[in-house]
C-alpha positions as CSV (number, residue, x, y, z in Angstrom):
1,X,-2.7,30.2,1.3
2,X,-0.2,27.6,2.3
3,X,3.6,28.7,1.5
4,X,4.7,28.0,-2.2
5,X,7.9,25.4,-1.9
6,X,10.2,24.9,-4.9
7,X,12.1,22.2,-6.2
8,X,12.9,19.1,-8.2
9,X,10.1,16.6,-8.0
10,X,11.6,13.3,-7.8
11,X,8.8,11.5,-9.6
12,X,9.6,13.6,-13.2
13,X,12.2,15.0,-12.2
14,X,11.9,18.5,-12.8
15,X,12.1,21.6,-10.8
16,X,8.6,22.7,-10.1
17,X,6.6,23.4,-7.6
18,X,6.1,21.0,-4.9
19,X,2.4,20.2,-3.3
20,X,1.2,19.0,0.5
21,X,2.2,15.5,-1.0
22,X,0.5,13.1,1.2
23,X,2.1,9.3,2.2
24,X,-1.2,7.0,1.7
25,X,-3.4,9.5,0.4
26,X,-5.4,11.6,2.0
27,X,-8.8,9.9,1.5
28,X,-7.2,7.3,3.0
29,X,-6.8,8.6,5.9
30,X,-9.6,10.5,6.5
31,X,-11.7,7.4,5.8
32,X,-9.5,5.5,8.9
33,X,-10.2,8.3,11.6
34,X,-12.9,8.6,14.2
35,X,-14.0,11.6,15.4
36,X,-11.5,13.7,13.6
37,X,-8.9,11.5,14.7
38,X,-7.3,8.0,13.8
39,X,-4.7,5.8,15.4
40,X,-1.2,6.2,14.8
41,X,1.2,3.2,15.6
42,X,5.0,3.5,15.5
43,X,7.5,1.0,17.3
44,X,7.8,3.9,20.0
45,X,4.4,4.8,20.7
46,X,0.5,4.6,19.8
47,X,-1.5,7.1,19.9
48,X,-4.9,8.9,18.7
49,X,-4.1,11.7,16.9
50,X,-5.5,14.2,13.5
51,X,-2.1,14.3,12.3
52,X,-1.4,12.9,8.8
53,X,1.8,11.9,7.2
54,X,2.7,14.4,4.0
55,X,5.5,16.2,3.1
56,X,6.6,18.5,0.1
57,X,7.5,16.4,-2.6
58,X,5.6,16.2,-5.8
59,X,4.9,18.8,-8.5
60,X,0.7,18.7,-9.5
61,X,1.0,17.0,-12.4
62,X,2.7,13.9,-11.0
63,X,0.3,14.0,-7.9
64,X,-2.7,13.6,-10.4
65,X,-0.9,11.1,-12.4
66,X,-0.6,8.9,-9.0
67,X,-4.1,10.1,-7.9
68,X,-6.0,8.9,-10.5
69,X,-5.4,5.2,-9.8
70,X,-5.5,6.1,-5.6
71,X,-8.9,6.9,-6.5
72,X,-9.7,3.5,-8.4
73,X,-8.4,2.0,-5.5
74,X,-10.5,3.6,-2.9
75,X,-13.8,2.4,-4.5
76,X,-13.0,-1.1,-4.1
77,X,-11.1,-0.8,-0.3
78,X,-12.6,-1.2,2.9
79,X,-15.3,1.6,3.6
80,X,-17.0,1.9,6.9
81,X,-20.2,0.4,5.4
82,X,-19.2,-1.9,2.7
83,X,-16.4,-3.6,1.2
84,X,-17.0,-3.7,-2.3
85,X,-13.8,-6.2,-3.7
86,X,-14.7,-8.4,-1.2
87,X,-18.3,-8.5,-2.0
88,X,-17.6,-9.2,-5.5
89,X,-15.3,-12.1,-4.7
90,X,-18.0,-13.4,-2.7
91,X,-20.2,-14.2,-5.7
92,X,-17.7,-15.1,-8.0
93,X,-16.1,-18.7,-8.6
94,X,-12.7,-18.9,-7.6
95,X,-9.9,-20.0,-10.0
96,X,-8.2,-22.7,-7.9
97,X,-6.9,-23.0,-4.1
98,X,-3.4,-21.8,-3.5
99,X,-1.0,-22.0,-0.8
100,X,-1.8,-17.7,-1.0
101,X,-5.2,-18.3,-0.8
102,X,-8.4,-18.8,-2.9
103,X,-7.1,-18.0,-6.5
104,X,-9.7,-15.6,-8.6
105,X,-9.3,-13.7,-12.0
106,X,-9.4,-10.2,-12.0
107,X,-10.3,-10.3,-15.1
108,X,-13.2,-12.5,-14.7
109,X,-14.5,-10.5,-12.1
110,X,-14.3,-7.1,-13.6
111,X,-11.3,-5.5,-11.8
112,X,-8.2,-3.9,-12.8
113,X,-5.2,-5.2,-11.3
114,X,-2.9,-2.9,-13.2
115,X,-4.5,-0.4,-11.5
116,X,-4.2,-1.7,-8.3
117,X,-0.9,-1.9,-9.1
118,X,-0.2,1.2,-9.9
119,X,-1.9,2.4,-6.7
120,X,0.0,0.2,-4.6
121,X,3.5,1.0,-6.4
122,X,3.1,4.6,-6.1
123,X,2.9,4.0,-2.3
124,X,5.6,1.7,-2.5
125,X,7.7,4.3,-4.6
126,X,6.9,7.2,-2.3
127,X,8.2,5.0,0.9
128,X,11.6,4.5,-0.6
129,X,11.4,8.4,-2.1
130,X,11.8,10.0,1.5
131,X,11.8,9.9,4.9
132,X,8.4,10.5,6.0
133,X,7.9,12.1,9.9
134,X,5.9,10.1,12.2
135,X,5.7,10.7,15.8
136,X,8.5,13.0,17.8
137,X,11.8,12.6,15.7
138,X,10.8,9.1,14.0
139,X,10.5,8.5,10.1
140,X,9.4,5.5,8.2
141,X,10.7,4.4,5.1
142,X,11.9,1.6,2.9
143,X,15.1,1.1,0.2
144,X,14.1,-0.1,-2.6
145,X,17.4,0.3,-4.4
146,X,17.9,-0.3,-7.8
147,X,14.4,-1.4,-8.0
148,X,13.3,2.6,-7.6
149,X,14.2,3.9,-10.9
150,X,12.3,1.2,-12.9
151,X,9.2,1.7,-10.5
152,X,9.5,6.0,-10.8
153,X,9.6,5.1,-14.7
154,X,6.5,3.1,-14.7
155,X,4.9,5.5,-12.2
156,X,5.6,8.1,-14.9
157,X,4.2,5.9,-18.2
158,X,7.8,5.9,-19.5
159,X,8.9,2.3,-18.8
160,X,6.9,-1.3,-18.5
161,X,6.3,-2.7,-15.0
162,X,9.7,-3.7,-13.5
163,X,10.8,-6.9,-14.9
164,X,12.7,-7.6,-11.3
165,X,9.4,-7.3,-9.1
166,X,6.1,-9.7,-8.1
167,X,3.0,-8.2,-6.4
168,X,0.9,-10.0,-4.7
169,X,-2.5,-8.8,-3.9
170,X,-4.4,-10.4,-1.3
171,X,-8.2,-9.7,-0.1
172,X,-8.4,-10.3,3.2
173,X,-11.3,-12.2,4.9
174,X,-11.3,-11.3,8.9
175,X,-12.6,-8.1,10.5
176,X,-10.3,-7.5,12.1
177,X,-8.0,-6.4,8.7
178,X,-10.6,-4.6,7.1
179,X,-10.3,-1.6,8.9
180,X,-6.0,-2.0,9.1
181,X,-3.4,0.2,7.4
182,X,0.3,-0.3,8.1
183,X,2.5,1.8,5.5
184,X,5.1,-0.5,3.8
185,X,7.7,-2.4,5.6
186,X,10.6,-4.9,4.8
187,X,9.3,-8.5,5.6
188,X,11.8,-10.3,8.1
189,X,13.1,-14.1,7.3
190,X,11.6,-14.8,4.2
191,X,13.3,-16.8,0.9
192,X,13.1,-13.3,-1.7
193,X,13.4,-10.1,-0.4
194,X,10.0,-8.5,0.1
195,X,7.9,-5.9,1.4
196,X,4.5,-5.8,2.6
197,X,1.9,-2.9,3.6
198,X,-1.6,-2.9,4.2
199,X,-4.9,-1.0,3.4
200,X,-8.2,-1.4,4.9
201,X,-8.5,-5.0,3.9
202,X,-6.3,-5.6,1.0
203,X,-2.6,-6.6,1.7
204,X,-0.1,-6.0,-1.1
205,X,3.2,-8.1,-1.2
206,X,6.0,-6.8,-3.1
207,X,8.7,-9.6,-3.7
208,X,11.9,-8.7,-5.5
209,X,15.0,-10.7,-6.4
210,X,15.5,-13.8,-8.9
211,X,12.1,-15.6,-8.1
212,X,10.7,-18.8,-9.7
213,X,8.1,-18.7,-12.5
214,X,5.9,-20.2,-9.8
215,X,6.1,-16.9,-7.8
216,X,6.0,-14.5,-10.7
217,X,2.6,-16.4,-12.0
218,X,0.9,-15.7,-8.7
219,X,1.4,-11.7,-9.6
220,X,-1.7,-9.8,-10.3
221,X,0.2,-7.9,-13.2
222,X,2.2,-10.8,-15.2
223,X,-0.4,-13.7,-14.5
224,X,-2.6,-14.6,-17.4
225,X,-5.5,-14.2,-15.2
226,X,-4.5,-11.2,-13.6
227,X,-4.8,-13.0,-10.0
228,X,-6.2,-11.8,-6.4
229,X,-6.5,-14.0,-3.7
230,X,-8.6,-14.1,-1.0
231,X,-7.7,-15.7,2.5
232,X,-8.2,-14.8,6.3
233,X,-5.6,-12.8,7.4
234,X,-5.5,-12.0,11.1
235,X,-2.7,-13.8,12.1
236,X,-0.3,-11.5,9.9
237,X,-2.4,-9.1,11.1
238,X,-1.9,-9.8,15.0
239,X,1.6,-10.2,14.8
240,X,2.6,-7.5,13.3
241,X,0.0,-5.5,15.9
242,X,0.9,-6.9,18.4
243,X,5.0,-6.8,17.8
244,X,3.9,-2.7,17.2
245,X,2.0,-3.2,20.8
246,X,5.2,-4.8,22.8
247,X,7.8,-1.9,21.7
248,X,5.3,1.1,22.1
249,X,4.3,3.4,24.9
250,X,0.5,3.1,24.5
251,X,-1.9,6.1,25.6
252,X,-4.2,5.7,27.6
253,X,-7.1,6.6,25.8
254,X,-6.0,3.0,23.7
255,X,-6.0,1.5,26.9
């Protein structure tokens, strides 16, 4: 039995007791290891390693409310023999051509994006939440500011999704992404503020501030169509790899 930890969960609020809350899920990360193991990149080091970012934080009942769309998601990600999403998009007629990408409905093609949302929020939410431990004495997190309170409310049921927020979802093409998850980060020099993460294929674009209707029509929650796109990916992919690469001590079993 694992020791019982007490105290308010920041998700409802309330003091209860706390689970083995884990950063992105663990099915996620079991499904990205390798022998037990799975690669672990931080701007100070890479390495192979079984360890798995989780922490104390959320009572039961709000790790159920979050896991039932987490396990939504993981049907359509990335797996080691198929990528489902992607294989539907194959087959299906695309919407339009975007500068994001090829435009399709996830409607159309029988997905929910709320869903995905929801998913990809409660990651989002949980990186702003708390300081999560990565390798030696580094943490990884994000500030969502006065954006968190709206997000924890429509985590919970109890408010609409954030009227101050786009998410972009984009299916990525290249192999290389398919098998990729970096945790959510601010995105450097762009026009809106903006973070980005990614998971095993998909990469989910959070833009925030006073954007145009142009922007907030390309999100796969306000859009009439519900959009995804679908573009090749690697060279996001590669640079934010390889800036990881130039900063960290790699191990020589990487090597």
């Amino acid at each position: 039995m694992g020791k019982r930890v007490f105290g308010q969960c920041p998700l409802c609020l309330q003091q209860r007791r706390l689970e083995k809350s884990h950063y992105l899920g663990r099915a996620l990360h079991l499904l990205s290891q390798e022998y037990g193991e799975a690669v672990l990149m931080t701007p100070e080091r890479a390495k192979l390693t079984p360890k798995q970012l989780w922490a104390h934080l959320l009572c039961g009942t709000c790790e159920d409310i979050l896991g039932a769309n987490e396990s939504y998601a993981h049907q359509w990600i990335n797996r080691k023999d198929h990528f489902r999403l992607l294989e539907r998009m194959n087959v299906a007629m695309p919407a339009g051509r975007t500068l994001h990408g090829l435009e399709f409905s996830g409607t159309d093609i029988g997905v929910s994006t709320e869903r995905f949302a929801h998913f990809a929020l409660g990651i989002f939410w949980r990186a702003s939440a708390h300081k999560w431990k990565t390798l030696g004495l580094q943490t990884t997190s994000i500030d969502l500011g006065g954006l968190a309170e709206p997000i924890r409310l429509y985590l919970r049921g109890e408010g609409p999704f954030p009227g101050g927020i786009v998410l972009l979802m984009t299916v990525c093409t290249d192999y290389g992404s398919r098998g990729l998850v970096f945790a959510p980060s601010a995105m450097r020099g762009g026009i809106y503020p903006a973070f980005s993460m990614m998971v095993r294929g998909i990469k989910f674009t959070l833009v925030t501030g006073d954007v145009p209707e142009e922007i907030r029509q390309a999100c796969c929650v306000r859009s009439a169509r519900k959009v995804i796109f679908m573009r090749d990916c690697a060279a996001g992919s590669q640079h934010a790899f390889g800036h990881i690469h130039h900063t960290a001590a790699v191990d020589a079993r990487l090597q």
